[in-house]
MIVEXDO-938692 format. One record per residue (C-alpha): x, y, z; residue in three letters. Coordinates in steps of 0.2 Angstrom, whole numbers, padded with zeros to 4 digits, always signed. Layout:
BEGIN
px->X	py->Y	pz->Z	res->ALA
...
This chain:
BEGIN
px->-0078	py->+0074	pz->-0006	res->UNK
px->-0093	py->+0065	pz->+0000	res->UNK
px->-0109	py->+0065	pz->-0012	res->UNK
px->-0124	py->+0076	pz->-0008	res->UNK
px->-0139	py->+0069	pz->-0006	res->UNK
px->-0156	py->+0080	pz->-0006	res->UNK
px->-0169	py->+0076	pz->+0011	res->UNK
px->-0185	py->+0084	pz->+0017	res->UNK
px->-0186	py->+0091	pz->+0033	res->UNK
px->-0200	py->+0096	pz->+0045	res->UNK
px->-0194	py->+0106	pz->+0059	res->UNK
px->-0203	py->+0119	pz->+0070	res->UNK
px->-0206	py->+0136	pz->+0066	res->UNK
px->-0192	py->+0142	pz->+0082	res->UNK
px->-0179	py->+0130	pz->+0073	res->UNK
px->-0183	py->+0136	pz->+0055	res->UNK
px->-0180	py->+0156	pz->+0063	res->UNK
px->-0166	py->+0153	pz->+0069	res->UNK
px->-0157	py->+0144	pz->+0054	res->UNK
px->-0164	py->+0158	pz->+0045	res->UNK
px->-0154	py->+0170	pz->+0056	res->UNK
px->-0138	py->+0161	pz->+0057	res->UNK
px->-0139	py->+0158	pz->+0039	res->UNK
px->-0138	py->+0176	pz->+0038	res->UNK
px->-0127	py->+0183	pz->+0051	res->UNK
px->-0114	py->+0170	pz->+0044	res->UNK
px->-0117	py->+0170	pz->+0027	res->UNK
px->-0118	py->+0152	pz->+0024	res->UNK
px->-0133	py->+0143	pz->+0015	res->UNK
px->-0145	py->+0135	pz->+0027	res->UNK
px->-0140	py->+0117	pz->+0021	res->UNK
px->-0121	py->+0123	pz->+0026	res->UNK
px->-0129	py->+0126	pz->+0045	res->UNK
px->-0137	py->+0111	pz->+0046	res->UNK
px->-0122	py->+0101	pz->+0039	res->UNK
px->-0111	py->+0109	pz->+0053	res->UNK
px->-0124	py->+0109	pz->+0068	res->UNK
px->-0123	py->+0090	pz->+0064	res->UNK
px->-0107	py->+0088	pz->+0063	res->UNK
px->-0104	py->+0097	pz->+0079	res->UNK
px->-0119	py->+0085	pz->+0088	res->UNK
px->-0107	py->+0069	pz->+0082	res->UNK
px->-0093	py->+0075	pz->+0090	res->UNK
px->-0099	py->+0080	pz->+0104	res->UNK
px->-0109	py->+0061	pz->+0106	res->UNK
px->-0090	py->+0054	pz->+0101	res->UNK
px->-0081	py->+0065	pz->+0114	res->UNK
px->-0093	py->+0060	pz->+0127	res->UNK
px->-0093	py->+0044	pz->+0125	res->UNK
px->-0075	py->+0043	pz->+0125	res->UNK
px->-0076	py->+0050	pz->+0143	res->UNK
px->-0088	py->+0037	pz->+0148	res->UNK
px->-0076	py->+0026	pz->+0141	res->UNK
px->-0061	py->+0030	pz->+0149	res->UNK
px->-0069	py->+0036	pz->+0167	res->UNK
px->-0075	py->+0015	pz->+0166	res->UNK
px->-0055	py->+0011	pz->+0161	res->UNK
px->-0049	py->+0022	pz->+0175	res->UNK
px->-0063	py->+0015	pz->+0189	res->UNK
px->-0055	py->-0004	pz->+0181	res->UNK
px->-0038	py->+0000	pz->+0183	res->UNK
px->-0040	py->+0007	pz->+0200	res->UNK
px->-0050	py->-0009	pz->+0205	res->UNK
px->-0035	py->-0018	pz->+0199	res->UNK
px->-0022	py->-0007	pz->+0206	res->UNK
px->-0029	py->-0011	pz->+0223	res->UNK
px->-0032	py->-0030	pz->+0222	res->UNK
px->-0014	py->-0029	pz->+0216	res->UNK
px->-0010	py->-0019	pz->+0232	res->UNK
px->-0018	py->-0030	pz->+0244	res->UNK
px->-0011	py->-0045	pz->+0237	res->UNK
px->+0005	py->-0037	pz->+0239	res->UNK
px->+0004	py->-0032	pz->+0256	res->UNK
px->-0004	py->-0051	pz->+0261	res->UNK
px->+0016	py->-0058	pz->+0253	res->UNK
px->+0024	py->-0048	pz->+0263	res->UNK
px->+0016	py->-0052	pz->+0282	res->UNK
């Protein structure tokens, strides 16, 4: 398990409200909230990069795909 480590945050008031109120409607302590809203955020920045990076590999390959092509078709005339 990882070590805890106490911080100090200042967040605005909305924010604050609603930790409050999903602290209660899930039972969790606020510092349980936090740790998954944050843990959801890095996925999400992971999963989207991961797109990026493979819509960049697919936009590559097809490049390479059709310079493959048209030098195939240019060996065959």
């Amino acid at each position: 398990m990882a070590n805890k480590l106490k911080v100090t945050l200042s967040l605005d008031e909305d924010l604050v409200e609603a930790l409050e109120q999903i602290s209660r409607q899930t039972k969790k302590p606020r510092s349980r909230v936090v740790q998954e809203a944050l843990r959801a955020w890095r996925r999400k920045e992971l999963q989207e990069k991961l797109a990026l990076g493979y819509q960049e590999m697919a936009d590559e390959n097809l490049k390479v795909a059709e310079q493959g092509l048209s030098s195939f078709k240019e060996t065959l005339k």
